[in-house]
C-alpha positions in Angstrom: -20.2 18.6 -108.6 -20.9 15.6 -106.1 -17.3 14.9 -105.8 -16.5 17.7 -103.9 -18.6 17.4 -100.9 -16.9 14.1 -100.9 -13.1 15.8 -101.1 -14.4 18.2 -98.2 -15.5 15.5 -96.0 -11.7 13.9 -96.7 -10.4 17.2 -95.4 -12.1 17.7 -92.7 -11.5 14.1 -91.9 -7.7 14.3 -92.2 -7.9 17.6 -90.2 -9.2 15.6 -87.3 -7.3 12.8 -87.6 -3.9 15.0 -87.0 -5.7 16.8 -84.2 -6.0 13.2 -82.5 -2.4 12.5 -83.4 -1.4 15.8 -81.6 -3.6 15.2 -78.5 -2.3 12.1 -78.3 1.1 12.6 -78.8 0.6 15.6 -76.0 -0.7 13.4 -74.0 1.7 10.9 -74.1 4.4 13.7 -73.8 3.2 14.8 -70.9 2.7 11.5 -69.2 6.7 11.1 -70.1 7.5 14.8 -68.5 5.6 13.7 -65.7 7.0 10.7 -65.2 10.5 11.9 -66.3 9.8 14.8 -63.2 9.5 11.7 -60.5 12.1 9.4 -61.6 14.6 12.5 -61.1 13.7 13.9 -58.0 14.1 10.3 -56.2 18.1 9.9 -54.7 19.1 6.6 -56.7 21.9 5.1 -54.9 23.9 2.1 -56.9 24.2 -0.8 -55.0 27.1 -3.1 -56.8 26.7 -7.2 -56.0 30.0 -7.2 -54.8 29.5 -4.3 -51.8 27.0 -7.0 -50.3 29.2 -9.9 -49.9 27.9 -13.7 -49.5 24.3 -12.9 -50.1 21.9 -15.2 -49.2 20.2 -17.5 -51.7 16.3 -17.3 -53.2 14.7 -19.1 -51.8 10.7 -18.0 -53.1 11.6 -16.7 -56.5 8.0 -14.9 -57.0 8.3 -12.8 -53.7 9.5 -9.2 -53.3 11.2 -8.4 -50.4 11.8 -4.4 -49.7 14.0 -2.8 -46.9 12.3 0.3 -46.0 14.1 2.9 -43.5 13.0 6.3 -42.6 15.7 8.8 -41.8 15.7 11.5 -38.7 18.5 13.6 -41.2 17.0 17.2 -41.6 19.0 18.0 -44.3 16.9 19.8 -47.0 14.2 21.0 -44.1 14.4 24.8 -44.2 14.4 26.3 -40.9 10.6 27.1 -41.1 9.6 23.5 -41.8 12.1 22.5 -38.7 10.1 24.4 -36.5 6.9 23.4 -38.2 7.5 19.3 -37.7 9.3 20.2 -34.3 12.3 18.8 -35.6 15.3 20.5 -34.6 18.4 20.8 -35.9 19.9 17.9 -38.1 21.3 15.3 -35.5 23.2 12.8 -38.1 21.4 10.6 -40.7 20.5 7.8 -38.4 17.3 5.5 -39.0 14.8 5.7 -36.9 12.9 3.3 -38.6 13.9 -0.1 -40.4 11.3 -2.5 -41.4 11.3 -5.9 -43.9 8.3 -5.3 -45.9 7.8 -8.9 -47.6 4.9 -9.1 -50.6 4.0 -13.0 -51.1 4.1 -14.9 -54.1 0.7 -13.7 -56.4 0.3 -10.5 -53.8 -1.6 -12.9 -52.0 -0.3 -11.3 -48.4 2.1 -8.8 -47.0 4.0 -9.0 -44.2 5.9 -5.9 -42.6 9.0 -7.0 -40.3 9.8 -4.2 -37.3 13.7 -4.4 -36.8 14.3 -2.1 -33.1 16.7 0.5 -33.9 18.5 -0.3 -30.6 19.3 -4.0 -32.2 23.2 -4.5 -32.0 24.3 -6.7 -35.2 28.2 -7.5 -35.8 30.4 -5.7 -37.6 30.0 -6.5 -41.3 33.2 -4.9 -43.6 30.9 -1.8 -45.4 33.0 0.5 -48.1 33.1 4.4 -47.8 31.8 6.8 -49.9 30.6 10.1 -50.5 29.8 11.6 -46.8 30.4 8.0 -45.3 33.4 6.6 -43.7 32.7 2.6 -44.1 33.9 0.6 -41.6 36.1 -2.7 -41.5 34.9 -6.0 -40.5 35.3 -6.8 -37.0 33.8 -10.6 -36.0 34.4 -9.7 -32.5 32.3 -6.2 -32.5 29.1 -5.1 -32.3 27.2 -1.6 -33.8 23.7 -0.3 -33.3 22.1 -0.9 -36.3 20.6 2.1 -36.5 24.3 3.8 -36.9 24.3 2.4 -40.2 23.2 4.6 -42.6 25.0 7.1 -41.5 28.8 4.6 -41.5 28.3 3.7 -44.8 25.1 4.4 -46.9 22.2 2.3 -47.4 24.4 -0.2 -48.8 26.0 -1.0 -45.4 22.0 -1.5 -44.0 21.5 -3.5 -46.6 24.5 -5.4 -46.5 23.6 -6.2 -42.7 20.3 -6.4 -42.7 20.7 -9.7 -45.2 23.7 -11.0 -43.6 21.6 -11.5 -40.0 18.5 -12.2 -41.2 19.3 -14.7 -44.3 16.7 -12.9 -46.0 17.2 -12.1 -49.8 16.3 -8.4 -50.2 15.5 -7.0 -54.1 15.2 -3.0 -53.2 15.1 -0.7 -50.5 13.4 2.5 -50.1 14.5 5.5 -47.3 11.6 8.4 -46.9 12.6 11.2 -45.0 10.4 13.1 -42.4 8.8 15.8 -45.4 7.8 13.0 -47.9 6.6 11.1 -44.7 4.4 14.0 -43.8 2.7 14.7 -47.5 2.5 10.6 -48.1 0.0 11.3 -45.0 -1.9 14.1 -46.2 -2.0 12.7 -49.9 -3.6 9.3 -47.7 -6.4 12.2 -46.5 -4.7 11.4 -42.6 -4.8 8.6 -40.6 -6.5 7.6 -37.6 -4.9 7.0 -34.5 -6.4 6.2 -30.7 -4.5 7.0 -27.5 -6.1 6.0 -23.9 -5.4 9.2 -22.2 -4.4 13.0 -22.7 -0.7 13.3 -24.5 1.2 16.3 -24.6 4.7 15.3 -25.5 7.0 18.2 -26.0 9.5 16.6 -27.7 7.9 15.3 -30.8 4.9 17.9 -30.4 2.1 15.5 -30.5 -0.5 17.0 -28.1 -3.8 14.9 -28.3 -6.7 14.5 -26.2 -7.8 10.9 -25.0 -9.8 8.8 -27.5 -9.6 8.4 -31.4 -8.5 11.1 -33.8 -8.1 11.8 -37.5 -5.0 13.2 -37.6 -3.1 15.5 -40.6 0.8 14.2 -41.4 2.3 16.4 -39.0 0.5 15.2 -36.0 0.7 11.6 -37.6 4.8 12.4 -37.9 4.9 13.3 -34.1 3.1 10.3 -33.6 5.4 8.2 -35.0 8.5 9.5 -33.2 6.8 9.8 -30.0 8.4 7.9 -27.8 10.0 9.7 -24.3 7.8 10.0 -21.3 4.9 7.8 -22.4 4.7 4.1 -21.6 8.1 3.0 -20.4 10.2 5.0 -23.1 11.2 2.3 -24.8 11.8 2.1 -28.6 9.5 -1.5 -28.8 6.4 0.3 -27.3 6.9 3.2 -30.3 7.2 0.2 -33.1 4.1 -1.4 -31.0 2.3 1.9 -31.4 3.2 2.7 -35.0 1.9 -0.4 -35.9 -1.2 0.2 -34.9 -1.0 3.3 -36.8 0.4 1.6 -39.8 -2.3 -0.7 -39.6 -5.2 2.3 -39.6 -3.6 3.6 -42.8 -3.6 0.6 -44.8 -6.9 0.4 -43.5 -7.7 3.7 -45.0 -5.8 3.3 -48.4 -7.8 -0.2 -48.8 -11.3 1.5 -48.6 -9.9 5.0 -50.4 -10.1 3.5 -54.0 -6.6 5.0 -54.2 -5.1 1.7 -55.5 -7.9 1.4 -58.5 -7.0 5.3 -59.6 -3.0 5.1 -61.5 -3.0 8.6 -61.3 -4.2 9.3 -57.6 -1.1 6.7 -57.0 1.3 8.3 -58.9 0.5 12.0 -57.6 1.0 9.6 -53.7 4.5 8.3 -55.1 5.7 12.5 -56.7 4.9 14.1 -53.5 7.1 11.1 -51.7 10.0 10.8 -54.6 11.5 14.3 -53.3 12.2 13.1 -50.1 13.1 9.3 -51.2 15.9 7.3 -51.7 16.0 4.0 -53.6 18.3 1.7 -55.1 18.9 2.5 -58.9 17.5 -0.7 -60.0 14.2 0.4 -58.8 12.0 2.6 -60.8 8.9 4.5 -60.7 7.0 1.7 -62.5 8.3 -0.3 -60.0 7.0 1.8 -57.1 3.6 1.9 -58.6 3.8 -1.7 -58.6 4.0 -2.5 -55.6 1.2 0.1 -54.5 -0.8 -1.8 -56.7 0.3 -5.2 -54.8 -2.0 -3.9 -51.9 -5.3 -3.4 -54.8 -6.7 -6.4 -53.9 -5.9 -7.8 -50.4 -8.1 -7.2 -47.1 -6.6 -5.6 -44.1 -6.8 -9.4 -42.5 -4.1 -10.2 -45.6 -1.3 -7.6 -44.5 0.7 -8.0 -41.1 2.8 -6.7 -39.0 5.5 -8.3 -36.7 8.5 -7.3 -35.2 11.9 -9.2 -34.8 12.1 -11.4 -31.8 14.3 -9.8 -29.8 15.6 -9.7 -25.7 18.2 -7.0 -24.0 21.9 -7.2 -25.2 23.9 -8.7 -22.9 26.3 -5.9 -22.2 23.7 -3.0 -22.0 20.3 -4.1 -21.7 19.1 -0.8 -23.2 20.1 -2.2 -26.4 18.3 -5.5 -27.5 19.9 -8.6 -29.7 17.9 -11.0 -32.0 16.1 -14.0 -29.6 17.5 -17.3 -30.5 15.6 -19.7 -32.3 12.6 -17.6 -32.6 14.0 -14.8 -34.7 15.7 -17.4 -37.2 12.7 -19.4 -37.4 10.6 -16.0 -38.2 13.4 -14.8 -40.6 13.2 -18.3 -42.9 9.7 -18.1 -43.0 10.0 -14.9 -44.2 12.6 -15.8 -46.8 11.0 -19.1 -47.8 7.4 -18.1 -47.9 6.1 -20.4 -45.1 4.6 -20.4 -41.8 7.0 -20.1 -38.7 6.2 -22.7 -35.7 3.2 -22.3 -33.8 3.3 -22.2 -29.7 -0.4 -23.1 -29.7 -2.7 -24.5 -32.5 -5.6 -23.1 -31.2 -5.1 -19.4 -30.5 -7.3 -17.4 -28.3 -10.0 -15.1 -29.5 -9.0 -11.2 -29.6 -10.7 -8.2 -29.2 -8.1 -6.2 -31.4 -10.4 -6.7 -34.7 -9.4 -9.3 -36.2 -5.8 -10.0 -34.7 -5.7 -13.1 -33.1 -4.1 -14.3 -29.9 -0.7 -16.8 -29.5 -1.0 -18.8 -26.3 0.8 -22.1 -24.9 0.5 -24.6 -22.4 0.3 -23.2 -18.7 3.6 -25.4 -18.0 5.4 -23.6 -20.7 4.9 -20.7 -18.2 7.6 -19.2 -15.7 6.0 -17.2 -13.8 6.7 -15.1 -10.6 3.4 -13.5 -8.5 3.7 -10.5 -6.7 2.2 -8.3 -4.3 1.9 -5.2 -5.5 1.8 -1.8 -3.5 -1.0 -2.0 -0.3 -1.6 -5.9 -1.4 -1.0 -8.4 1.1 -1.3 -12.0 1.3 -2.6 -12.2 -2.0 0.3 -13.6 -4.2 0.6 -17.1 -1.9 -3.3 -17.2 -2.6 -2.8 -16.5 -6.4 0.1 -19.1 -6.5 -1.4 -22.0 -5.6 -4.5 -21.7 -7.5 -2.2 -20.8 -11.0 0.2 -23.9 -9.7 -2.7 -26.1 -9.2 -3.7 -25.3 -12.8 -0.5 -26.4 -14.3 1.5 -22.9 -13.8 5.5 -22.9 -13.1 5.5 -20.4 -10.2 8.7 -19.6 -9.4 8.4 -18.0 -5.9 6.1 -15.4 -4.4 6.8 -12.5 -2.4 6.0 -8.4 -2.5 7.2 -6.3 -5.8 9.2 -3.4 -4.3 8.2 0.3 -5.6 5.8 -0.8 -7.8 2.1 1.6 -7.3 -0.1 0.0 -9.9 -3.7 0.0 -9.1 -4.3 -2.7 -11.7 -2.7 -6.4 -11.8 -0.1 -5.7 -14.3 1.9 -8.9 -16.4 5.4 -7.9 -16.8 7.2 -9.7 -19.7 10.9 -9.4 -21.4 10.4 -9.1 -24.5 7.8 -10.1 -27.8 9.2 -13.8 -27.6 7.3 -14.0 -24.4 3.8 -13.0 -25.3 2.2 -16.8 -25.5 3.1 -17.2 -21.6 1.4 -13.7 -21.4 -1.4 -14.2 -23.2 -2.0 -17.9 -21.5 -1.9 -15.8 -17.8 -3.9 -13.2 -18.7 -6.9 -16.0 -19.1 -6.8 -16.6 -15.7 -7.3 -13.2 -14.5 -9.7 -10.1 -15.4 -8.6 -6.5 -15.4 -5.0 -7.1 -15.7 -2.5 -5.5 -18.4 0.6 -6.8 -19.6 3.6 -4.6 -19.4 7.4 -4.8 -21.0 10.3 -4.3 -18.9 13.3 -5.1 -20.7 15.5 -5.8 -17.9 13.1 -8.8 -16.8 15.0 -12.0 -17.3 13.6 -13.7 -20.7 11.4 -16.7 -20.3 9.6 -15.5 -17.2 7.3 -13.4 -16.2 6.1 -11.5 -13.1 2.8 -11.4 -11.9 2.1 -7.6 -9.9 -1.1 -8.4 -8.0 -3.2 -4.8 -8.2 -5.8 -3.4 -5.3 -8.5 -4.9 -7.7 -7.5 -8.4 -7.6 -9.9 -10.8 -6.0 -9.4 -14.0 -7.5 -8.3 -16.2 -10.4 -11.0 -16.5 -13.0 -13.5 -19.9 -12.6 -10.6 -23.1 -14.0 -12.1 -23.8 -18.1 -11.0 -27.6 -18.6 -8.2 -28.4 -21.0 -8.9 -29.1 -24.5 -7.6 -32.5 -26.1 -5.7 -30.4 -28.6 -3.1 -29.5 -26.1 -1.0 -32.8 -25.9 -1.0 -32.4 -29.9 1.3 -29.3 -29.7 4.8 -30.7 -29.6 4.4 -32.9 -32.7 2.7 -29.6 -34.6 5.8 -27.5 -33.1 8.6 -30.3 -34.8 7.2 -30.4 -37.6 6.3 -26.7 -38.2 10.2 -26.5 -37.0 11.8 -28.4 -39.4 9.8 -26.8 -42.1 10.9 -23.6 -41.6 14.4 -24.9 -41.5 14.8 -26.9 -44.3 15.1 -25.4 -47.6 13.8 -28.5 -49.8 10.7 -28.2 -47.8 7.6 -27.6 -50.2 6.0 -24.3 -49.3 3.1 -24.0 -46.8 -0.5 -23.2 -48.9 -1.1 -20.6 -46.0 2.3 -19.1 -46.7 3.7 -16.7 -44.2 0.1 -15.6 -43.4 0.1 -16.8 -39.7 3.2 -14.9 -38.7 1.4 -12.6 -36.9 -0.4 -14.8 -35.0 2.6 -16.7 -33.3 4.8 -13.9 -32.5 2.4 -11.2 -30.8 2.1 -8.9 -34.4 -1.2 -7.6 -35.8 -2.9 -7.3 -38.8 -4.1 -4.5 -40.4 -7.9 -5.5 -39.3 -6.6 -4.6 -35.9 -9.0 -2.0 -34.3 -7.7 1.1 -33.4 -8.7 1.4 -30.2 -7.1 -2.3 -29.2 -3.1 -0.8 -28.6 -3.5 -0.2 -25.2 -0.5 -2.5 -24.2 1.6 0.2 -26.3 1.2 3.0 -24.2 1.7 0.5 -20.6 4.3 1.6 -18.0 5.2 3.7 -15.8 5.3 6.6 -17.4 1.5 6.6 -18.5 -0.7 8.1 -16.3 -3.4 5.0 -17.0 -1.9 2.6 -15.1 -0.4 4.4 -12.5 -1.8 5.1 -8.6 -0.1 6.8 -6.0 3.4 6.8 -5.4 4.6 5.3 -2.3 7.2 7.3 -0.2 10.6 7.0 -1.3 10.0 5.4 -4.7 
């Protein structure tokens, strides 16, 4: 009679060992359906070997190196959501966006590379397919980069991208303007800081002066904000975007999203319908290098863009600034540091970000009166020459009406001599104006200027510079080098990026010009 309590027990035990099996099995199941659900809603585009010519070699075997483009192509926006994101109609399948996200060796440090999409890049041979018309090689020609996608796929970007930047790329990833806006909202918004009242009627971003927490559609016509704000230019929108990149990663970092697999992966569904990879890449893959950012601080991930200065034959179209965009480009596919202008950069009040400067006879610089300023820019010249400056002539700066002393520069390649001037004045902001000849820089003396800030001696570590510059140099250069223990970490540093420590409200170069209320005075008559 004991036995059969015993035989019960077995039963019930069996009973709830198949219930675990079924759970389990559901479980699993499901996990599969869901994952199953992602993988197929992504675009996977086959990317053979031989559609990318001559590829570059590997040269850092443990990095990961992502092309990542966002489309303006409205295809698959009903007309409601058009007029919802402000949109329009679709206007081609151009990229907006292209940027060289680079994750180092152990997920040590990221480093985000801004290409313009106004950069002009040769004429690489790129096949046709399905919706694209491919284009032959033509040594002698040039194409907007951004054109691209829409000539022959994300093969032909990629194809390019490697070819002029010697960089070794292992996936891509395209997001279109919906799975930018729900990766936002999934992020709980982002933060972004603008230093006076916007209301830009083309993207639809409408926000009063200060710091906001903003939803993905506001943070979408952030992103493509561009006309009537600053001087227009593309650069100022990648300037400002990185800011804004910079707050989200910020925000992911201190979410706990990166510790929760789930929370991750509900990110990654919301973004797959809208995304395009390479078919090599999977959704493990994309979860993997979410998970790249778990442990890293903001001061660990970093955003540059490609040195750059006007295209010769428009110079509303910009072309990759020799050496400094190869130097940043084999750093970037070698893992190392790029040369440094100065080995002891200047403090910065951007959070964390720190400041490239050089020697003051590294500078070129032009002083200028500005608008209702006489006399000064003599004055100004002799007390910058007598510190070591290269002035380059003086005189008065014709239809200019800033109240401040504004810098003007060329382009990102000239940001040491900026930053080196700007410690000799106060209350001055730097400005770019593509069109400025590259290498020198213009000096607009404002109604507020008084004098050049009290001389600071020289440090000793000045004459030291050249030798740290050749040997930096020749580092980056040589592929048999043995790789720097700091990596590519300092990138921002010597070519005027940030990192994602930056402070929100320290972008207020990025909305400089003419066309920003905040640095603009009277007009005088006739300009």
């Amino acid at each position: 009679m004991r036995s059969q309590p015993r035989g019960g027990k077995r039963h019930v035990l069996r009973w709830v060992a198949v219930a675990a099996v079924v759970i389990v099995a559901a479980g699993t199941l499901t996990a599969y359906l869901k994952y199953r659900a992602v993988y197929d809603s992504i675009t996977r585009v086959t990317v053979p070997s031989t559609a990318l010519g001559h590829r570059p070699p590997v040269y850092s075997t443990n990095s990961l190196n992502i092309l990542v483009y966002g489309t303006d192509s409205r295809a698959g926006l009903t007309p409601h959501q058009q007029y919802i994101l402000r949109t329009g109609h679709d206007q081609g399948n151009n990229t907006d966006t292209i940027m060289l996200v680079h994750i180092s060796p152990g997920r040590h440090g990221i480093t985000v590379m801004s290409i313009p999409r106004d950069t002009m890049v040769p004429v690489y041979q790129c096949d046709s397919g399905p919706g694209y018309t491919g284009q032959q090689a033509n040594p002698a020609g040039a194409v907007q980069i951004n054109a691209l996608l829409q000539i022959g796929g994300p093969t032909c970007l990629w194809k390019t991208v490697e070819q002029v930047t010697g960089i070794r790329i292992d996936h891509f990833i395209g997001i279109g303007m919906l799975g930018f806006v729900k990766v936002v909202d999934d992020l709980g918004g982002v933060n972004v800081c603008v230093p006076f009242n916007v209301n830009d009627p083309v993207s639809g971003l409408n926000l009063n002066s200060g710091e906001h927490h903003i939803n993905g559609i506001q943070a979408l016509a952030f992103w493509r904000t561009r006309e009537d704000i600053g001087n227009g230019s593309d650069l100022e929108r990648i300037q400002r975007d990185q800011f804004m990149s910079a707050q989200v990663v910020k925000g992911v970092l201190h979410s706990g999203l990166l510790s929760s697999p789930i929370r991750l992966l509900n990110v990654v569904t919301d973004a797959a319908a809208s995304m395009t990879t390479d078919a090599g890449m999977t959704v493990s893959d994309l979860l993997q290098i979410g998970e790249s950012f778990r442990n890293l601080s903001g001061k660990n991930v970093q955003f540059v863009t490609a040195p750059n200065q006007p295209w010769t034959p428009n110079p509303n179209r910009v072309q990759f600034l020799q050496p400094q965009a190869s130097q940043v480009f084999a750093a970037i596919a070698r893992d190392r540091t790029v040369p440094k202008v100065s080995t002891t950069p200047a403090p910065s009040s951007s959070g964390g970000a720190q400041v490239l400067t050089t020697s003051p006879a590294n500078v070129k610089v032009e002083v200028l009166n500005g608008s209702g300023v006489a006399h000064l820019a003599s004055e100004a010249a002799a007390g910058l020459t007598s510190r070591g400056f290269d002035v380059t002539g003086t005189g008065d700066a014709p239809n200019f009406a800033y109240t401040n002393s504004v810098i003007e520069y060329s382009s990102a390649a000239d940001m040491a001599a900026v930053n080196t001037l700007k410690k000799e004045l106060t209350n001055v902001t730097s400005l770019q104006v593509a069109s400025l000849t590259p290498g020198t820089v213009a000096l607009i003396l404002g109604s507020d200027f008084t004098s050049l800030v009290p001389a600071t001696p020289v440090t000793p570590q000045a004459s030291a510079i050249p030798t740290v510059q050749a040997s930096q140099a020749a580092a980056a250069a040589s592929p048999s080098a043995s790789a720097s223990s700091s990596g590519v970490a300092s990138l921002a540093q010597s070519n005027g990026g940030i990192t994602a420590a930056a402070a929100c409200t320290s972008d207020g170069s990025a909305f400089a010009g003419p066309l920003s209320p905040l640095l603009m005075g009277p007009r005088s008559p006739g300009s």
